[in-house]
N, CA and C atoms of all chains as a GROMACS GRO file, in nm:
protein
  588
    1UNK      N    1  10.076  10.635  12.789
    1UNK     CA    2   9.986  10.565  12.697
    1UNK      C    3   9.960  10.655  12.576
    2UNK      N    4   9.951  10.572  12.426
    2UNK     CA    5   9.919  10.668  12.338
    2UNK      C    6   9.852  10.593  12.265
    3UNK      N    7   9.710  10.678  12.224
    3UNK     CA    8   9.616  10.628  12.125
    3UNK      C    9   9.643  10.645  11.999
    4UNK      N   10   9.613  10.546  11.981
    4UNK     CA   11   9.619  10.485  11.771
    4UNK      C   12   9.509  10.461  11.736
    5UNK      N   13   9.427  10.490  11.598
    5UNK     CA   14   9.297  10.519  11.592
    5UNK      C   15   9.305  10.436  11.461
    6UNK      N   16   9.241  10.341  11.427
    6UNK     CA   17   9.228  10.284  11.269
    6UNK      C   18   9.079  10.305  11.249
    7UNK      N   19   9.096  10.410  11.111
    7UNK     CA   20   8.972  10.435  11.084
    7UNK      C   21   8.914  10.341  10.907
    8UNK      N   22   8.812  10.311  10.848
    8UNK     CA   23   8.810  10.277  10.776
    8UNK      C   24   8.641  10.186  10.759
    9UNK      N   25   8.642  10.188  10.613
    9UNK     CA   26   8.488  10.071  10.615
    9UNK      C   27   8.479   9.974  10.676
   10UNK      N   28   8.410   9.848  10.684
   10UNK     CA   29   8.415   9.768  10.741
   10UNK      C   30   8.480   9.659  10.624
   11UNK      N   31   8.552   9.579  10.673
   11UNK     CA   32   8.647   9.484  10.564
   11UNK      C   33   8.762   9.538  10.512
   12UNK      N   34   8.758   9.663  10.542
   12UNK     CA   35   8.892   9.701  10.520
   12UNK      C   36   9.018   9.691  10.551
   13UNK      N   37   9.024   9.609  10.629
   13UNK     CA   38   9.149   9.513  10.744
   13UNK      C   39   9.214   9.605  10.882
   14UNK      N   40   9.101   9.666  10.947
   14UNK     CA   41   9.173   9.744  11.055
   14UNK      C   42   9.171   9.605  11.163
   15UNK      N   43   9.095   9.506  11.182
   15UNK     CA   44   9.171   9.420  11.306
   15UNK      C   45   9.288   9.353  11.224
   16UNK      N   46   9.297   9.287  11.136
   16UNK     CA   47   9.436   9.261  11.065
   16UNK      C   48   9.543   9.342  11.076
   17UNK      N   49   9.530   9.503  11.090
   17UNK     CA   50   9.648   9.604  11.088
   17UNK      C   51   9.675   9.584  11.217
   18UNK      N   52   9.543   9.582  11.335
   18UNK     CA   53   9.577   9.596  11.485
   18UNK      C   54   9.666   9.483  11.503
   19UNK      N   55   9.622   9.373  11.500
   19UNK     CA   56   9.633   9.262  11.533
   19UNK      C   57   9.856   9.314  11.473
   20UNK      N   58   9.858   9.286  11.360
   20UNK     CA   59  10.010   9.253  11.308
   20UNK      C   60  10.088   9.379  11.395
   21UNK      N   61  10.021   9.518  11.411
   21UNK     CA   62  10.088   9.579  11.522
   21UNK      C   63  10.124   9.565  11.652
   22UNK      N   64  10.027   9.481  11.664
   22UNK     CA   65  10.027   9.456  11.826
   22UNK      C   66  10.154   9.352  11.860
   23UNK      N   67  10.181   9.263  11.706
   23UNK     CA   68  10.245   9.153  11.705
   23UNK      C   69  10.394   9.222  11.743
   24UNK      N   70  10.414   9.358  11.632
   24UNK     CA   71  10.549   9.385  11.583
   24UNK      C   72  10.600   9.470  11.710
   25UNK      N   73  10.482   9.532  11.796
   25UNK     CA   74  10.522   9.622  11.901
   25UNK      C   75  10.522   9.576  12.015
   26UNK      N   76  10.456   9.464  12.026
   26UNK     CA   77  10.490   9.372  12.141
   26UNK      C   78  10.640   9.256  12.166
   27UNK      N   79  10.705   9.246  12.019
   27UNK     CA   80  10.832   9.161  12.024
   27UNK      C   81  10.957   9.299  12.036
   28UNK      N   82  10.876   9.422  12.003
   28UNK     CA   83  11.021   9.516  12.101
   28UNK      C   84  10.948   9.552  12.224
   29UNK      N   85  10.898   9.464  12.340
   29UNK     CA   86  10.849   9.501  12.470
   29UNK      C   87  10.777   9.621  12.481
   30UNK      N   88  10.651   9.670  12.387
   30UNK     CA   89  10.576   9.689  12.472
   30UNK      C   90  10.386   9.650  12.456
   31UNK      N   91  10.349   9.695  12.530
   31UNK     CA   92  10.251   9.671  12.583
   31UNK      C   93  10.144   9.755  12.510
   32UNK      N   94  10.017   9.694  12.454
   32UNK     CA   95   9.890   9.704  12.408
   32UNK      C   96   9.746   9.684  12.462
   33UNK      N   97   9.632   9.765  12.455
   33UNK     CA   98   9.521   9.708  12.466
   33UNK      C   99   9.429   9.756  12.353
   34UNK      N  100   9.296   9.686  12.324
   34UNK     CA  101   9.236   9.746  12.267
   34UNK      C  102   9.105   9.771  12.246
   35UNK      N  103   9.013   9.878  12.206
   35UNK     CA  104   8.906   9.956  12.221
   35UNK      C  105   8.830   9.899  12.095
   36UNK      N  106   8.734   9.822  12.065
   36UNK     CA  107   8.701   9.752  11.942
   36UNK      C  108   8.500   9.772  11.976
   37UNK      N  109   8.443   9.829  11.825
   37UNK     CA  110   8.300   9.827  11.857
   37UNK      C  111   8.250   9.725  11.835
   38UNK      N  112   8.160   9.683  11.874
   38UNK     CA  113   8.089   9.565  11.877
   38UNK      C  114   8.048   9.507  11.745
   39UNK      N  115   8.072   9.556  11.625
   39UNK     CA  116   8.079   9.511  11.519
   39UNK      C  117   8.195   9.453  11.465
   40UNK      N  118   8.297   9.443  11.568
   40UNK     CA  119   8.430   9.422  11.513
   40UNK      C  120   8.408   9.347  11.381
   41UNK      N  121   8.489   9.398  11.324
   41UNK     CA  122   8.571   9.336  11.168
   41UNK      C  123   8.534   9.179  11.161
   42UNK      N  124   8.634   9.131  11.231
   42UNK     CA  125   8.623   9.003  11.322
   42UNK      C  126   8.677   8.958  11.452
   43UNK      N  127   8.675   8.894  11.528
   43UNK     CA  128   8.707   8.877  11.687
   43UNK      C  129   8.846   8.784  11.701
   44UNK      N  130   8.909   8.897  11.755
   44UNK     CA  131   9.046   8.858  11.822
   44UNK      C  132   9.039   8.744  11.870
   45UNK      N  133   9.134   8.617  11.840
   45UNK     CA  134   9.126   8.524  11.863
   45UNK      C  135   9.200   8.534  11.998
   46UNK      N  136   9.108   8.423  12.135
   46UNK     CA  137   9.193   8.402  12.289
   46UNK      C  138   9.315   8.417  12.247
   47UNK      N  139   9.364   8.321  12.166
   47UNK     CA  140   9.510   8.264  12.211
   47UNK      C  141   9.598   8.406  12.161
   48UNK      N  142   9.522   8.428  12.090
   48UNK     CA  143   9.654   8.566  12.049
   48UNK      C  144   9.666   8.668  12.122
   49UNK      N  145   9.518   8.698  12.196
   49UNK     CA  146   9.549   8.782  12.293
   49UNK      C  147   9.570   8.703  12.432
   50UNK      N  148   9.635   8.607  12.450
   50UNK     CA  149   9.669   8.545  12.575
   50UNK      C  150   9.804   8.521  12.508
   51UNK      N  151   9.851   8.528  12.434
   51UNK     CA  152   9.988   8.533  12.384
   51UNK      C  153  10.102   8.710  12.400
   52UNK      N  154   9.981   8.758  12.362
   52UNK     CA  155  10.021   8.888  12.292
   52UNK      C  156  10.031   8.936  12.437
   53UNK      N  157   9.948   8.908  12.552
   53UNK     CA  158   9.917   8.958  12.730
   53UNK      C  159   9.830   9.104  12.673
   54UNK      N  160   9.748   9.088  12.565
   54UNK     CA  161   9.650   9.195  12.517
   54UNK      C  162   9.516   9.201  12.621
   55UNK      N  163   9.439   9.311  12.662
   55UNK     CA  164   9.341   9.382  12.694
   55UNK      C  165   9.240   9.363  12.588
   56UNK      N  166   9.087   9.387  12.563
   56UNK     CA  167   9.041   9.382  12.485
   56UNK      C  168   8.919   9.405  12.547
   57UNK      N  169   8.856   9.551  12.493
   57UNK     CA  170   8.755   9.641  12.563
   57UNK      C  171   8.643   9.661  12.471
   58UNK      N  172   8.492   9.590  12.440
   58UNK     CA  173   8.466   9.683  12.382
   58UNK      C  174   8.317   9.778  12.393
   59UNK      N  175   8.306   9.847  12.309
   59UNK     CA  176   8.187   9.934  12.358
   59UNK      C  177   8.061   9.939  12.262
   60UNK      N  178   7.934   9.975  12.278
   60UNK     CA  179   7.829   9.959  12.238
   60UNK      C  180   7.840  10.046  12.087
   61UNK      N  181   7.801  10.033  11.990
   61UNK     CA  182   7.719  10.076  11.887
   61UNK      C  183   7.819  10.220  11.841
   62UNK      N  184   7.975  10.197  11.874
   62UNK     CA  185   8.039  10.299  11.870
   62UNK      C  186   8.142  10.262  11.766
   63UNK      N  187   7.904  11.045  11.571
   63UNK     CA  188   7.892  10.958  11.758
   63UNK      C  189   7.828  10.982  11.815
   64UNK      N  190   7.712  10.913  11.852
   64UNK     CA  191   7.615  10.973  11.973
   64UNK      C  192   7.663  10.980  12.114
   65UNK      N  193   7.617  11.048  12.192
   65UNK     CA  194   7.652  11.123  12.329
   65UNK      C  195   7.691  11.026  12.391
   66UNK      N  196   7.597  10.908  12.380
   66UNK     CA  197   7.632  10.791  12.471
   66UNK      C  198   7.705  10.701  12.466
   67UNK      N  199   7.817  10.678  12.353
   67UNK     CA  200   7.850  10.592  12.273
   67UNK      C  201   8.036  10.682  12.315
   68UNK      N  202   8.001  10.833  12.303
   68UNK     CA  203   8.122  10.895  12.311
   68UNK      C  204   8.152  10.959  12.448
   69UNK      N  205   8.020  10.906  12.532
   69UNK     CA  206   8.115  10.904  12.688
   69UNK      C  207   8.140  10.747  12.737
   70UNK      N  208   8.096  10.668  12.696
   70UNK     CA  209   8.129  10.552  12.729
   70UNK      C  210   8.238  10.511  12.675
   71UNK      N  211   8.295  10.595  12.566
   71UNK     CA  212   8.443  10.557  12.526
   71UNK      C  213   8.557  10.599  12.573
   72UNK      N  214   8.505  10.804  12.614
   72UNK     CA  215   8.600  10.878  12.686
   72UNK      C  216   8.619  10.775  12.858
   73UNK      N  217   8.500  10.716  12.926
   73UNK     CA  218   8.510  10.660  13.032
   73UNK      C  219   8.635  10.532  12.964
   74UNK      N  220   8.581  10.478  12.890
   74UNK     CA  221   8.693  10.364  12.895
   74UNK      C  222   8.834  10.404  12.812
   75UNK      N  223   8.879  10.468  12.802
   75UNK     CA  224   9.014  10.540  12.770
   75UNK      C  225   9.050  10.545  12.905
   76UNK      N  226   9.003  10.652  12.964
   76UNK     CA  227   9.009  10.690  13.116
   76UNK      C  228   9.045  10.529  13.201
   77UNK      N  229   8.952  10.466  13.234
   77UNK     CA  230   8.992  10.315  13.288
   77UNK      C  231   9.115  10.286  13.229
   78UNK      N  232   9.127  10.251  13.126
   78UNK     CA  233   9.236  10.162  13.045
   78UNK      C  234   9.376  10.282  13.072
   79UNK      N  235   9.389  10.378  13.108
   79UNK     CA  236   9.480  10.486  13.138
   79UNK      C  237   9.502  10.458  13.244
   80UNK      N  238   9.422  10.437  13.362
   80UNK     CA  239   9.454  10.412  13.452
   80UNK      C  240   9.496  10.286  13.501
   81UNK      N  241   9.485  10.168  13.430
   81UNK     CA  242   9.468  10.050  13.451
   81UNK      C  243   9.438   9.945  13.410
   82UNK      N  244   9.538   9.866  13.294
   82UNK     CA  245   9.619   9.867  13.291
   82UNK      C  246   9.753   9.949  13.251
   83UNK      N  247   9.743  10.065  13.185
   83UNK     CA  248   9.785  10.214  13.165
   83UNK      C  249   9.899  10.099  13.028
   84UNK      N  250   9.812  10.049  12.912
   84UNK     CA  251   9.931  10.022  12.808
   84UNK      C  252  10.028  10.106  12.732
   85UNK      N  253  10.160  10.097  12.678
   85UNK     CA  254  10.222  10.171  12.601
   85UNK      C  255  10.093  10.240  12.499
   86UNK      N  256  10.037  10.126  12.464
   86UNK     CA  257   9.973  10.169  12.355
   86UNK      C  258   9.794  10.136  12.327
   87UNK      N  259   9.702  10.204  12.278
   87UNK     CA  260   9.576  10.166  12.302
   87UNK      C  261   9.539  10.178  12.163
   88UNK      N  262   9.471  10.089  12.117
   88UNK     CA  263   9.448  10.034  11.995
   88UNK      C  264   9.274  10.068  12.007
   89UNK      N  265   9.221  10.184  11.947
   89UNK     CA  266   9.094  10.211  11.888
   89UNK      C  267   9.039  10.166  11.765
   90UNK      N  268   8.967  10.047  11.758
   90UNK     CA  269   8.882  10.004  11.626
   90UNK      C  270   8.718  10.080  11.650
   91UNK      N  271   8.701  10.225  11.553
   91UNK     CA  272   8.587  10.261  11.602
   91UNK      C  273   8.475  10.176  11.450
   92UNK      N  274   8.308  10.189  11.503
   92UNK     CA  275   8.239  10.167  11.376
   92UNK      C  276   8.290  10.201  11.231
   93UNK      N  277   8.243  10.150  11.151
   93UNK     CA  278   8.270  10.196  11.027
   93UNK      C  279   8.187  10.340  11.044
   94UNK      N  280   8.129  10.398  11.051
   94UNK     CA  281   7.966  10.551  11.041
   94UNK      C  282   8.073  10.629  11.124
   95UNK      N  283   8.237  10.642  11.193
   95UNK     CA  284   8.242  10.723  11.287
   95UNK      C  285   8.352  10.820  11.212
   96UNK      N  286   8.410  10.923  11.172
   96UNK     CA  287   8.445  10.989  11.083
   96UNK      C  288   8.567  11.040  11.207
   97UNK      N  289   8.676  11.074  11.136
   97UNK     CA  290   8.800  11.109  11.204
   97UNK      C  291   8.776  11.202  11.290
   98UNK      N  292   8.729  11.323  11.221
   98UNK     CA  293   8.724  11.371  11.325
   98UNK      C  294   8.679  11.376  11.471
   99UNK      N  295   8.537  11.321  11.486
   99UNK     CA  296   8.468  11.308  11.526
   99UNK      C  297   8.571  11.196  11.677
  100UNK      N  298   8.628  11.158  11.628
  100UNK     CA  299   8.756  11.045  11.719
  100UNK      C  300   8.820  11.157  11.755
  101UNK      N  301   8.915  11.217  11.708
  101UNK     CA  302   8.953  11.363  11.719
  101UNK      C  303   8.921  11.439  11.886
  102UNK      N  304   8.777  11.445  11.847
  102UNK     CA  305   8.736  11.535  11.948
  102UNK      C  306   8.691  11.462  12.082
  103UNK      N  307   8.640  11.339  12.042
  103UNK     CA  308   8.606  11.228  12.146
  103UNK      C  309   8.729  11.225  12.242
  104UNK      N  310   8.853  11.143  12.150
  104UNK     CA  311   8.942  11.117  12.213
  104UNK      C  312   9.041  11.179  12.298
  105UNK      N  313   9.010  11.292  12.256
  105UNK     CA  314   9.076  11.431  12.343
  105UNK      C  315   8.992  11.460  12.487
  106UNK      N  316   8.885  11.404  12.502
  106UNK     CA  317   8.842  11.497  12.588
  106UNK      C  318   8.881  11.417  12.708
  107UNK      N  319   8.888  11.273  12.732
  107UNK     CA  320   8.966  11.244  12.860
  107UNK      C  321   9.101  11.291  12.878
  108UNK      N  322   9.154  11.430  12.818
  108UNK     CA  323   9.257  11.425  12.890
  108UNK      C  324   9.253  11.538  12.979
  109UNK      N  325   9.098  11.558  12.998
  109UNK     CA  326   9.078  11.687  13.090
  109UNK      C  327   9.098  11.581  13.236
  110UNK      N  328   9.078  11.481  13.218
  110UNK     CA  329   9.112  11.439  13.357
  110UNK      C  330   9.252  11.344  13.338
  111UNK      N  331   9.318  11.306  13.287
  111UNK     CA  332   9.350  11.212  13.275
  111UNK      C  333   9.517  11.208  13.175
  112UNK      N  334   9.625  11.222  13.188
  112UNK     CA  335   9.710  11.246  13.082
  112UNK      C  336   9.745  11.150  12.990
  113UNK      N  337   9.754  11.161  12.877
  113UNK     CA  338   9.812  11.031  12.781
  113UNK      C  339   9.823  11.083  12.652
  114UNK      N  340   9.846  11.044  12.548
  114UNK     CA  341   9.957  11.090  12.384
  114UNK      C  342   9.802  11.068  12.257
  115UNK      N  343   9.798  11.101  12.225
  115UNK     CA  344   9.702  11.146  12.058
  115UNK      C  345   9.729  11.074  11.982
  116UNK      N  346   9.726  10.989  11.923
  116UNK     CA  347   9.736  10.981  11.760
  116UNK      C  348   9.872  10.886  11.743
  117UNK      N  349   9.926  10.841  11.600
  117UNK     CA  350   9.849  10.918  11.510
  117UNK      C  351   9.694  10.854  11.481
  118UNK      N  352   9.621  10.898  11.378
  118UNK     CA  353   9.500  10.880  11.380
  118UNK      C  354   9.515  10.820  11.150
  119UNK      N  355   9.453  10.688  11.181
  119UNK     CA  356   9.537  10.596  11.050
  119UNK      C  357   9.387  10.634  10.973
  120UNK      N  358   9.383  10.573  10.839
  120UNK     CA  359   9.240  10.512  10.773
  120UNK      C  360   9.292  10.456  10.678
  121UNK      N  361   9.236  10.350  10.688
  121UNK     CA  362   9.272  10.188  10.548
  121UNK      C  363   9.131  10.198  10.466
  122UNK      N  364   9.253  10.206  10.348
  122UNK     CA  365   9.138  10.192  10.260
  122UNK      C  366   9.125  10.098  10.172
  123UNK      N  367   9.090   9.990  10.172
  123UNK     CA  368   9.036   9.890  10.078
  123UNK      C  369   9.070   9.878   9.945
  124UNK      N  370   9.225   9.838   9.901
  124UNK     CA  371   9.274   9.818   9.779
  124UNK      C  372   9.184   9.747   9.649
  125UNK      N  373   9.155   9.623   9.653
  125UNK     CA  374   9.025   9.583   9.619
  125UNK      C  375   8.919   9.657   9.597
  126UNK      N  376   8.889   9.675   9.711
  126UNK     CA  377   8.733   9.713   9.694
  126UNK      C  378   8.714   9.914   9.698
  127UNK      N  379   8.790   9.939   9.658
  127UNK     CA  380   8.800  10.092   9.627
  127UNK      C  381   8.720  10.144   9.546
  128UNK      N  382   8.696  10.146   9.443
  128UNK     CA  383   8.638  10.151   9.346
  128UNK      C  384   8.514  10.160   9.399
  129UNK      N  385   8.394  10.057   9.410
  129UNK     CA  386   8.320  10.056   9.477
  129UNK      C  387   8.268  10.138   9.629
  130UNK      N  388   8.369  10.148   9.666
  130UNK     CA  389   8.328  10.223   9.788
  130UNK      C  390   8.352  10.383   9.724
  131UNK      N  391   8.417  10.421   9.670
  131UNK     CA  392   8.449  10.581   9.620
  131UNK      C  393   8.315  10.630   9.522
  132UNK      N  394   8.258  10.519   9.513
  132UNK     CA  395   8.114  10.533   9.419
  132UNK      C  396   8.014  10.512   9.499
  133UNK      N  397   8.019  10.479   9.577
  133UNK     CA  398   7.899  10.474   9.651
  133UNK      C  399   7.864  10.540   9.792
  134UNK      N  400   8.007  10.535   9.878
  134UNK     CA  401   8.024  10.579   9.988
  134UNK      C  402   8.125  10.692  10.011
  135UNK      N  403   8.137  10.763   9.910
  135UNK     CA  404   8.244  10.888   9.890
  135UNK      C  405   8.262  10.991  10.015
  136UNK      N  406   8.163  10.977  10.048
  136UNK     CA  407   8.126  11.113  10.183
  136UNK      C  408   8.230  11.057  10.312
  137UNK      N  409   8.201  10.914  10.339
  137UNK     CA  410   8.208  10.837  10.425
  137UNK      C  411   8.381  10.837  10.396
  138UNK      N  412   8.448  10.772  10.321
  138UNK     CA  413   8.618  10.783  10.285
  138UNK      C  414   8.618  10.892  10.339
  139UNK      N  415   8.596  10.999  10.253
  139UNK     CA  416   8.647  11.132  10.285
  139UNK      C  417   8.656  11.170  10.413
  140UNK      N  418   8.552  11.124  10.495
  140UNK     CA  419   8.489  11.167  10.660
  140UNK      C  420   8.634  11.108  10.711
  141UNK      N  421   8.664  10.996  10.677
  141UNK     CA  422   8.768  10.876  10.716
  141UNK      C  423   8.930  10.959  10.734
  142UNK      N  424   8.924  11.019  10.610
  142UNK     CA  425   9.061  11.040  10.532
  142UNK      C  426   9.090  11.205  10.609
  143UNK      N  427   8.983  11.293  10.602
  143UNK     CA  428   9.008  11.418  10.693
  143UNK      C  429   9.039  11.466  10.826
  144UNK      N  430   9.169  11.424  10.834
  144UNK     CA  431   9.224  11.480  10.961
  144UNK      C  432   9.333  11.349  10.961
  145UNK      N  433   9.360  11.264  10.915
  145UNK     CA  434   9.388  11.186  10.959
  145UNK      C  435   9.538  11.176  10.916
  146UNK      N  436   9.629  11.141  11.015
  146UNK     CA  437   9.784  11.153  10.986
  146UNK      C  438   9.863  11.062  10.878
  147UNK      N  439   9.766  10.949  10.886
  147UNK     CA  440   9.841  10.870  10.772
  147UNK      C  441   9.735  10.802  10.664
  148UNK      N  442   9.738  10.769  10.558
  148UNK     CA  443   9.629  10.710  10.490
  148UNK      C  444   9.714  10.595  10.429
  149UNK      N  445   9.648  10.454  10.462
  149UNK     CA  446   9.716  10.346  10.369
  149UNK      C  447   9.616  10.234  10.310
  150UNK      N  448   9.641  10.182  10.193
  150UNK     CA  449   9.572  10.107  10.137
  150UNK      C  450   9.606   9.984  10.119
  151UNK      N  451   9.504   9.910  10.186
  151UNK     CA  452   9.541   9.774  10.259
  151UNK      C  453   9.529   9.662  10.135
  152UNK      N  454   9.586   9.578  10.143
  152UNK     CA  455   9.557   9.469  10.049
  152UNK      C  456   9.620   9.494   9.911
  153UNK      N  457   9.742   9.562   9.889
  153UNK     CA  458   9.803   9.644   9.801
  153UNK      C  459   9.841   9.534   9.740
  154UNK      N  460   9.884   9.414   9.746
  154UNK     CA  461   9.928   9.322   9.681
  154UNK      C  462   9.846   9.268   9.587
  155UNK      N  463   9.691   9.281   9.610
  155UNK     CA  464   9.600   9.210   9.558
  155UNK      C  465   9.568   9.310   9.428
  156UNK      N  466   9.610   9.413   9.427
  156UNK     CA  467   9.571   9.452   9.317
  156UNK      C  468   9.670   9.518   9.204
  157UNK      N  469   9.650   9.539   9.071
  157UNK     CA  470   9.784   9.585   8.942
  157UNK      C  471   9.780   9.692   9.010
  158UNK      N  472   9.946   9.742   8.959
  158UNK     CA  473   9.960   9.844   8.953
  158UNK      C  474   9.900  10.013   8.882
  159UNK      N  475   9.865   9.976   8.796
  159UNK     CA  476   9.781  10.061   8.739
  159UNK      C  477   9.656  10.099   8.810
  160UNK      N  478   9.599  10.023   8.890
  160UNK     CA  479   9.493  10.018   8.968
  160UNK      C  480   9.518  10.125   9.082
  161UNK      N  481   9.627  10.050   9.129
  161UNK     CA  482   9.735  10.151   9.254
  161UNK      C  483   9.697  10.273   9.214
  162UNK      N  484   9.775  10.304   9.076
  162UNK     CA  485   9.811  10.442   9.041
  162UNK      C  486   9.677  10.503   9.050
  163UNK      N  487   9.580  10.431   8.990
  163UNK     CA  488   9.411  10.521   9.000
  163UNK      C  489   9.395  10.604   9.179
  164UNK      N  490   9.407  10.488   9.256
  164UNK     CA  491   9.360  10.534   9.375
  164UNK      C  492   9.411  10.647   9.453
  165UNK      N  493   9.572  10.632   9.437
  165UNK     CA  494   9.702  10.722   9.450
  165UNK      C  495   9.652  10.869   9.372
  166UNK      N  496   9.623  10.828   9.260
  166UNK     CA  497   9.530  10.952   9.174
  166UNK      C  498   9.417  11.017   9.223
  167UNK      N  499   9.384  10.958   9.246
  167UNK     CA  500   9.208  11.013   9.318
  167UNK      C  501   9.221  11.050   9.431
  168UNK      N  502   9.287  11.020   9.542
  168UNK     CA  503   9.304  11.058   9.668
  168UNK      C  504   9.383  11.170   9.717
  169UNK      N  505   9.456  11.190   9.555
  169UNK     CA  506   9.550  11.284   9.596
  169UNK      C  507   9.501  11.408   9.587
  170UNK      N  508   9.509  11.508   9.685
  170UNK     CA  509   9.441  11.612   9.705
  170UNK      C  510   9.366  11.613   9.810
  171UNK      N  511   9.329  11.503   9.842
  171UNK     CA  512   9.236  11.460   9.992
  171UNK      C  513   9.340  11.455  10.131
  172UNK      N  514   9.457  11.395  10.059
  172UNK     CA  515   9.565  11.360  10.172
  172UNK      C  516   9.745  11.385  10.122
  173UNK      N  517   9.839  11.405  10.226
  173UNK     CA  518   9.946  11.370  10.155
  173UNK      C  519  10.034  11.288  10.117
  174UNK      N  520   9.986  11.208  10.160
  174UNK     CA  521  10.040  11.071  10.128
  174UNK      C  522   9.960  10.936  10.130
  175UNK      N  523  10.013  10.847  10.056
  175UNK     CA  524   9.978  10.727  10.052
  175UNK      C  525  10.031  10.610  10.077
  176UNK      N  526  10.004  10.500  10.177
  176UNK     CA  527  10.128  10.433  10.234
  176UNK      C  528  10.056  10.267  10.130
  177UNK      N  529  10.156  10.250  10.091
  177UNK     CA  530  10.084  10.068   9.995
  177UNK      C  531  10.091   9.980  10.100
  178UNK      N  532   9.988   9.888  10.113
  178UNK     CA  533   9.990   9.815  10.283
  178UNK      C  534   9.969   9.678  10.239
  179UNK      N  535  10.068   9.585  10.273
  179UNK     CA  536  10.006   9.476  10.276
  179UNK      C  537  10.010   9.403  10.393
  180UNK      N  538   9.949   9.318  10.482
  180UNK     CA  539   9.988   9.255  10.581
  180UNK      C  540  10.011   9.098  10.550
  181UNK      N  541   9.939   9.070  10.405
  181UNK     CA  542   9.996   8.935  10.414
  181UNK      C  543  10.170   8.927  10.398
  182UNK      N  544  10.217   9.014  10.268
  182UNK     CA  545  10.343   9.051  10.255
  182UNK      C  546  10.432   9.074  10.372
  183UNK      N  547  10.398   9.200  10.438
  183UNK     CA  548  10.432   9.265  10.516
  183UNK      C  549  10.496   9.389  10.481
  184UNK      N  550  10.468   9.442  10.355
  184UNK     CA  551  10.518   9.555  10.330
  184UNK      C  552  10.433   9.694  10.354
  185UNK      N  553  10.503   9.755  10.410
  185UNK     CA  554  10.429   9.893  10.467
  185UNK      C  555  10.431   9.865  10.617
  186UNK      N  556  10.464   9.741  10.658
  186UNK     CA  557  10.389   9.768  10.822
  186UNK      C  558  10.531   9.822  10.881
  187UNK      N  559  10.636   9.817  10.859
  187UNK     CA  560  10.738   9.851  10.933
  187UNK      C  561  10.744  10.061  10.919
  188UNK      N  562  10.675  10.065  10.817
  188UNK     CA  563  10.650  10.229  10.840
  188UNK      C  564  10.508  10.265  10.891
  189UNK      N  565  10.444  10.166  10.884
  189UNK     CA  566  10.340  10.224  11.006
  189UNK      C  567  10.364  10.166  11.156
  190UNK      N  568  10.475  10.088  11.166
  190UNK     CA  569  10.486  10.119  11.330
  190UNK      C  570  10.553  10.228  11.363
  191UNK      N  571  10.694  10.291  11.235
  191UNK     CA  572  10.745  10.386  11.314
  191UNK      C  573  10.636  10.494  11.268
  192UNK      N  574  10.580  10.497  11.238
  192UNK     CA  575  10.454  10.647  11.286
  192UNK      C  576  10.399  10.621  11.346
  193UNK      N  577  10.351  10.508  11.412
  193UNK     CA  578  10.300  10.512  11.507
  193UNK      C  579  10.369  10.528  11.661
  194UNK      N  580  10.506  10.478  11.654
  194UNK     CA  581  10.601  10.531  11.791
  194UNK      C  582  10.591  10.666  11.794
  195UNK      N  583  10.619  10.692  11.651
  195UNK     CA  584  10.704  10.831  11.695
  195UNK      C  585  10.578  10.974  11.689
  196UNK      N  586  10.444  10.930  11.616
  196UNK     CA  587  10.354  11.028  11.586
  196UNK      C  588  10.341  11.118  11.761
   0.00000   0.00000   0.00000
């Protein structure tokens, strides 16, 4: 497993970057989850992470 | 990061390592949490636990740059220090000349600058291979 860290303001498109990575690294087989603070950007839509077979964890005020 | 915020993250690294143990783990921290500070967090489950670093990204707001470098300067910078790659998202949306300002200003903070767009899709094929291969 290896962590990838998107750092940035808020609106700055880090679930947009996750999200299109998850897209491009999941159609060469492999596998993602992800660690998102409760402010997320905005919220991963079901179907993409029931598409994508994504994880989606997140944690308090972090 | 407060204490509690950065063991409840080292714990869930740890879980998610163990189970479902993905190629890859995708950290969206607060906007207030500064690279390094991920850095040191994220390292410390591997006193129990083995798994890969980085790299460690920060997007910066093509658009709205300007504004944030004036107001929240400390905060970029916090963002941009340490961090393996720096790219500026929404690159399409703005002139080139604009580009060149930010490319200008940043330079010295970082060594590079990646132009990002995701509606396009330009830049993302070099931030996946840094991200395989970091």
């Amino acid at each position: 497993m290896k962590i990838v860290t998107i750092a940035g303001v808020q609106g700055s498109g880090k679930t947009t970057l996750i999200r299109e990575l998850i897209a491009l690294l999941g159609a060469q087989g492999s596998r993602a989850a992800v660690i998102v603070n409760e402010e997320g950007e905005e919220p991963y839509a079901q179907s993409f992470l029931e598409a994508q077979g994504v994880e989606i964890f997140q944690i308090r005020g972090g | 990061m407060g204490c509690s915020t950065a063991t409840s993250l080292v714990t869930g690294i740890k879980k998610i390592r163990r189970n479902p143990n993905p190629d890859f783990l995708f950290i969206e921290p607060s906007e207030m949490v500064v690279t390094q500070e991920m850095r040191n967090v994220t390292a410390m489950g591997r006193r129990d636990v083995a798994y890969d670093l980085g790299p460690f990204i920060t997007l910066v707001d093509g658009p709205g740059f300007q504004a944030v470098w004036r107001e929240r300067q400390p905060l970029l910078l916090g963002h941009i220090a340490g961090s393996d790659l720096v790219a500026v998202s929404r690159a399409d949306l703005i002139a080139a000349e604009k580009m060149a300002e930010i490319v200008n200003t940043l330079t010295g903070y970082c060594n590079d600058v990646l132009r990002l767009s995701a509606r396009s899709g330009s830049g993302l094929e070099e931030v996946v291979k840094i991200v395989r291969g970091a």
